[in-house]
C-alpha positions as CSV (number, residue, x, y, z in Angstrom):
1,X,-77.5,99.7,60.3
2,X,-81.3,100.2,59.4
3,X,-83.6,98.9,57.6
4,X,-87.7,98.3,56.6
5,X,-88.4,95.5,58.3
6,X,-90.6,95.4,60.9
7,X,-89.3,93.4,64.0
8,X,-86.0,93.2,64.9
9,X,-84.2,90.1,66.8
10,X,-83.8,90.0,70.7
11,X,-80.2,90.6,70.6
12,X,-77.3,91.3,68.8
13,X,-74.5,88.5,68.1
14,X,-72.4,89.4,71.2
15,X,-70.6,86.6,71.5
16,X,-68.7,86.8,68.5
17,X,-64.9,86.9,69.5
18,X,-64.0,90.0,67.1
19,X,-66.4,91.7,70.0
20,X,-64.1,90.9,72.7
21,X,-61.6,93.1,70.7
22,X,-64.0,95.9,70.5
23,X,-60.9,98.5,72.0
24,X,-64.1,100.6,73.6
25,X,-63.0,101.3,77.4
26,X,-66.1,103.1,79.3
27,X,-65.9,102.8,82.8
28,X,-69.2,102.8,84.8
29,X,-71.4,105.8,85.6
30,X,-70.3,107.3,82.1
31,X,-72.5,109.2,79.8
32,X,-71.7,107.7,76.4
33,X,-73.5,108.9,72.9
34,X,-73.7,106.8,70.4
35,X,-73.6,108.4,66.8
36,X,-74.1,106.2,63.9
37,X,-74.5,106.4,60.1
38,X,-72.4,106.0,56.9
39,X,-70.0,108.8,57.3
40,X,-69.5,109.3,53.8
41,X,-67.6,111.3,54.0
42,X,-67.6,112.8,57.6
43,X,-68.1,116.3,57.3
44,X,-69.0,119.4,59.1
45,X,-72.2,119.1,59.5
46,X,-72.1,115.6,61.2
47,X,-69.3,117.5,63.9
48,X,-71.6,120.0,63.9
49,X,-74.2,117.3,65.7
50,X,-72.1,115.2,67.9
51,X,-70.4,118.2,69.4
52,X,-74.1,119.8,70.1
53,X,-75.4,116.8,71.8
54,X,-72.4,116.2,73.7
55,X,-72.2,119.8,74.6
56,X,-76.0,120.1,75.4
57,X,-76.7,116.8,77.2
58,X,-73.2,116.8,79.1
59,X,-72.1,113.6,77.6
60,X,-68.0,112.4,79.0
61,X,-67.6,110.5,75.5
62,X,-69.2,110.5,72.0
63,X,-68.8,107.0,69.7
64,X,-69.0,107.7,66.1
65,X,-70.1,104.1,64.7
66,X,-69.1,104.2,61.2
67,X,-71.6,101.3,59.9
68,X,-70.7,98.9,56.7
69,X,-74.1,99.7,54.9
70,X,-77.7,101.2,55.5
71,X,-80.4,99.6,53.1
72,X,-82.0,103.0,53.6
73,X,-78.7,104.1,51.3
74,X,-76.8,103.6,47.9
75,X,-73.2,103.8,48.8
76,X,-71.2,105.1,46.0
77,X,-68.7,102.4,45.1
78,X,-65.1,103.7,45.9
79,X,-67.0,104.0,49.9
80,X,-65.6,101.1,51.1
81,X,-65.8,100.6,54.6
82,X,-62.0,101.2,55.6
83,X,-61.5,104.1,53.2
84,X,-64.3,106.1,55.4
85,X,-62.9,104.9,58.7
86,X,-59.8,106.1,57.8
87,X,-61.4,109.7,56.9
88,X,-63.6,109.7,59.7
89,X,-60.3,108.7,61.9
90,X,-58.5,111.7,60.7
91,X,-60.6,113.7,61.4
92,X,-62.3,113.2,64.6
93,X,-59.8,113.0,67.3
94,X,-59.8,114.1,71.1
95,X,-60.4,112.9,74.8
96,X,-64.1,113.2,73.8
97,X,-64.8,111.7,70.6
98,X,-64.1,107.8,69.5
99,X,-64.6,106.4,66.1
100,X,-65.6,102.5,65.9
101,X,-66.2,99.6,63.6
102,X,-68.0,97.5,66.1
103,X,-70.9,97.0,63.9
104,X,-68.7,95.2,61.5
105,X,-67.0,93.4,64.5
106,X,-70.2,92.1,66.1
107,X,-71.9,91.3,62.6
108,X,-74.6,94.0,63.5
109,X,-76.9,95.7,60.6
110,X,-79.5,97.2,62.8
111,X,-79.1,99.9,65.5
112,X,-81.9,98.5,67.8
113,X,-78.3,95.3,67.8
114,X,-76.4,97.5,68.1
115,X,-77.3,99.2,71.1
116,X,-78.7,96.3,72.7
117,X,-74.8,94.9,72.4
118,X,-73.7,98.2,74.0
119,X,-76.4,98.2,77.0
120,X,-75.6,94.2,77.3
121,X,-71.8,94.5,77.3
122,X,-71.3,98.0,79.7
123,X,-74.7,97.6,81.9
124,X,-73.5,100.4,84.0
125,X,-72.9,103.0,81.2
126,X,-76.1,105.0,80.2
127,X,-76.5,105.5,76.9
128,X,-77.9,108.3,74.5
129,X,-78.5,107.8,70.7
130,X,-77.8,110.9,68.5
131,X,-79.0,111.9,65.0
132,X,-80.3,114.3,63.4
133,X,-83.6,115.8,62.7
134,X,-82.7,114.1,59.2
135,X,-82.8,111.1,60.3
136,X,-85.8,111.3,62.7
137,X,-87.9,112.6,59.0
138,X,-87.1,108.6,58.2
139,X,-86.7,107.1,61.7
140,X,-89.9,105.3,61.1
141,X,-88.3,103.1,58.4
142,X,-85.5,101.9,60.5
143,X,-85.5,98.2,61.4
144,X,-87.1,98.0,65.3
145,X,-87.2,101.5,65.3
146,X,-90.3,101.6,67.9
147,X,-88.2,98.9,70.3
148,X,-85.1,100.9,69.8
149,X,-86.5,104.0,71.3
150,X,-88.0,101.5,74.3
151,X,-84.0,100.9,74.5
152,X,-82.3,104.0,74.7
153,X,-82.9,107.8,75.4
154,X,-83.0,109.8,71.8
155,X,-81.2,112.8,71.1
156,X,-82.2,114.7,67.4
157,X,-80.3,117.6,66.5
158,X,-82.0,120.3,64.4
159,X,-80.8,119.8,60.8
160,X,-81.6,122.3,58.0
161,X,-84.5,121.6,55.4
162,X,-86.2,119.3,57.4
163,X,-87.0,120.8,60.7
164,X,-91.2,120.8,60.3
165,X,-90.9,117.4,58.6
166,X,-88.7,115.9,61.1
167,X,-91.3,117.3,64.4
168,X,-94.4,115.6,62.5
169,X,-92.8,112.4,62.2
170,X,-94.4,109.2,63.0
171,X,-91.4,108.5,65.6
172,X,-92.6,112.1,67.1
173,X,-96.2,111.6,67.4
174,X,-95.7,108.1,68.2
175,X,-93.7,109.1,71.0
176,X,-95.0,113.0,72.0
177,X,-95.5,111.7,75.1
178,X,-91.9,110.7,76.1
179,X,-90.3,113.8,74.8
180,X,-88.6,116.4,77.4
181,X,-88.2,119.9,76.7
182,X,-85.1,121.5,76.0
183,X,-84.6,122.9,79.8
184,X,-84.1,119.4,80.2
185,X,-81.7,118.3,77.9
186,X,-78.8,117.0,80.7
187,X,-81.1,114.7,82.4
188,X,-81.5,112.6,79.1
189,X,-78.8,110.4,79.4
190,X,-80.5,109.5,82.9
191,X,-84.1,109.2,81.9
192,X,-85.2,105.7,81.4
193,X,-86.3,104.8,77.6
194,X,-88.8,105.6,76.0
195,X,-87.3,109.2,76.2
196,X,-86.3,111.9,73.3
197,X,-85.7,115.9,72.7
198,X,-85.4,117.9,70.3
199,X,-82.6,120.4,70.2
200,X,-82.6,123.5,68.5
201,X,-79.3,123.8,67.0
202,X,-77.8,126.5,64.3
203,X,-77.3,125.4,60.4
204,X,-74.8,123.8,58.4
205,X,-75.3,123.8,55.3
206,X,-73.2,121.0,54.5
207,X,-74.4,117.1,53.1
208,X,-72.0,114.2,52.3
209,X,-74.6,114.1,49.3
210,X,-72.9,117.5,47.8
211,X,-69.5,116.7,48.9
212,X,-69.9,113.4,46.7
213,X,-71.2,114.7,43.8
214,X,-68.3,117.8,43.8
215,X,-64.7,117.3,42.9
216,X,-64.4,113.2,44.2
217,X,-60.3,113.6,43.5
218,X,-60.7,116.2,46.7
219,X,-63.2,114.7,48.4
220,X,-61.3,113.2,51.1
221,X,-59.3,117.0,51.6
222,X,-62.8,118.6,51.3
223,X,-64.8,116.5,53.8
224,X,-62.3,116.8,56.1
225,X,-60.8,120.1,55.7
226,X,-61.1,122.1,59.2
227,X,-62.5,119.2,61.1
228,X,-59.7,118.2,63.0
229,X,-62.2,118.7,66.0
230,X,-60.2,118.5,69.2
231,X,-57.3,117.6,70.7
232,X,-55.4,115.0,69.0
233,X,-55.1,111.5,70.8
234,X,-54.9,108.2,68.5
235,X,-58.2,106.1,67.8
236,X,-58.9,103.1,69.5
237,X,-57.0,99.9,68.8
């Protein structure tokens, strides 16, 4: 879903026809986060963000996008793709929270596609992207990752460990311009890109990183163990 390369292409490959089975209903005027990474496994911590940015920026619905590889990673080989849908699926369930392939259904390696595809295909649905500060430490080594925050209002949760590292950024000084301040945070989904906060958030001191290299026999119990995060109601089709 990210990568080194500088540019990235105009737009995504939308008119694939796995797209058009995409099982995403978002009615207009909705404010839709979009929370993407490896998931692997989904844990705590990664809860721990969606459910402050949803919270915090009054989002109606939260998309986990469970991508098929990041070059910015090294999978671990059992992570196959429908093994960590499946955990992520049992996991995160409720009115609020989806969890989606589309990446793999659209042939999409790149967030700046990704979203692009989104903003193309449900024009009247504003869009935030979440992460967290983690990723915002790196942000600068995404694929496009100066046109993707032209595209879509930012949200970066504070993560433990990298907090200083993550506000120095290139992507934050880049940017310092467009950021709002906290006060702010429900009239993100609203603001017009380039825009991005920084949310202050309490730790978890949880990583998919440690849950791998523990017991792997238990790692699907362990990742998911008390994250059954709201109400049940079954994934999309």
């Amino acid at each position: 879903m990210i990568g080194r390369t500088p540019h990235a292409r105009r737009a995504p490959s939308a008119g694939r026809p796995a797209a058009l089975r995409a099982g995403l209903r978002l009615a207009g005027g909705l404010k839709v986060g979009l929370y993407g990474g490896t998931f692997d496994p989904p844990h705590e911590g990664h809860r721990h963000v969606a459910e402050e940015a949803r919270r915090r920026l009054g989002l109606d619905r939260v998309i986990w996008l469970v991508t098929p590889g990041n070059p910015l990673k090294t999978l671990r080989p059992a992570s196959r793709l429908a093994e960590r849908l499946a955990l992520a699926r049992r996991g995160i369930r409720g009115p609020t929270w989806s969890v989606s392939d589309i990446e793999t259904r659209i042939g999409s390696r790149y967030t700046v596609d990704t979203v692009r595809w989104f903003k193309a295909r449900y024009p009247a649905v504003r869009f935030v992207w979440i992460m967290g500060a983690d990723s915002l430490a790196s942000f600068h080594l995404w694929k496009g990752w100066a046109d993707l925050a032209a595209e879509v209002p930012i949200a970066v949760i504070s993560r433990p460990h990298v907090a200083l590292r993550s506000r120095f950024s290139p992507m934050a000084r880049r940017f310092a311009g467009a950021r709002l301040p906290v006060a702010r945070a429900a009239a993100l989904a609203t603001s017009p890109a380039p825009a991005w906060i920084y949310i202050p958030a309490p730790f978890l001191f949880v990583s998919s990183t440690a849950l791998r290299n523990s017991d792997l026999k238990s790692l699907g119990a362990r990742a998911i163990k008390g994250a059954d995060f709201s109400i049940e109601a079954p994934p999309d089709p």
